[in-house]
GUFIFI-973122 format. One line per field, with one value per residue (C-alpha): x, y, z; chain; residue in three letters. Coordinates in nm, 3 decimals. Each point is the difference from the previous one (the first is absolute). Layout:
# GUFIFI-973122
u c(X; ...)
v c(Y; ...)
w c(Z; ...)
chaine c(A; ...)
residu c(Ala; ...)
//
This chain:
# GUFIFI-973122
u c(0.000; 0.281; 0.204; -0.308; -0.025; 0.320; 0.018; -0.300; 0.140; 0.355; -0.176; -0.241; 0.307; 0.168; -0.235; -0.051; 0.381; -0.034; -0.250; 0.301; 0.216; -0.033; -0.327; -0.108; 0.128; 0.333; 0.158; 0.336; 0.065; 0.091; 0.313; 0.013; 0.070; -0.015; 0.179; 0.375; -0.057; -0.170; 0.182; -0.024; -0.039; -0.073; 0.342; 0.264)
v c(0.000; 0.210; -0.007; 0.116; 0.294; 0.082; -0.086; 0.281; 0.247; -0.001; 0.022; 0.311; 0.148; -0.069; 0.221; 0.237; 0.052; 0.019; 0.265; 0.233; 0.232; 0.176; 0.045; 0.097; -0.184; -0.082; 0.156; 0.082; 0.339; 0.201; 0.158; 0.348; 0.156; 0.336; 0.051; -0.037; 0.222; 0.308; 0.336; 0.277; 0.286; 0.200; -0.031; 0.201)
w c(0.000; 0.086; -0.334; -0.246; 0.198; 0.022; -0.374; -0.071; 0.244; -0.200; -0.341; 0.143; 0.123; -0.334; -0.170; 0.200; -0.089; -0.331; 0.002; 0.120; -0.191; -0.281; -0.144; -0.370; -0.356; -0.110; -0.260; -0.109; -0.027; -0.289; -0.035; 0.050; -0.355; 0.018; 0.380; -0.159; -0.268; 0.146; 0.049; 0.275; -0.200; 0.291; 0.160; -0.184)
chaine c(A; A; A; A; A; A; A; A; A; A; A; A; A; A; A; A; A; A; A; A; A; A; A; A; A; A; A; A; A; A; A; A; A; A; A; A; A; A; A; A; A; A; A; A)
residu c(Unk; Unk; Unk; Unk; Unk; Unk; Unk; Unk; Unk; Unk; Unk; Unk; Unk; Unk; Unk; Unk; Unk; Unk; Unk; Unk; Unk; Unk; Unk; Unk; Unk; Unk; Unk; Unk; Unk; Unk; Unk; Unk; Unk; Unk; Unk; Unk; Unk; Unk; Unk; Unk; Unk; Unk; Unk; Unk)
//
């Protein structure tokens, strides 16, 4: 009796885990193009 709840208890645990960290989609993101090519104009 002891080991199926002890077997349910670590799998509830386990997913409560899981729900933690980062939240949203993954994606790769893009490479910023434009960054290493822009000028300060404004600075002379």
């Amino acid at each position: 009796m002891l080991r199926p709840l002890v077997a349910l208890l670590a799998l509830s645990a386990l997913l409560l885990v899981t729900g933690c960290g980062q939240k949203g989609p993954l994606y790769l993101p893009e490479s910023p193009a434009n960054s290493a090519t822009t000028s300060n104009h404004g600075a002379q």
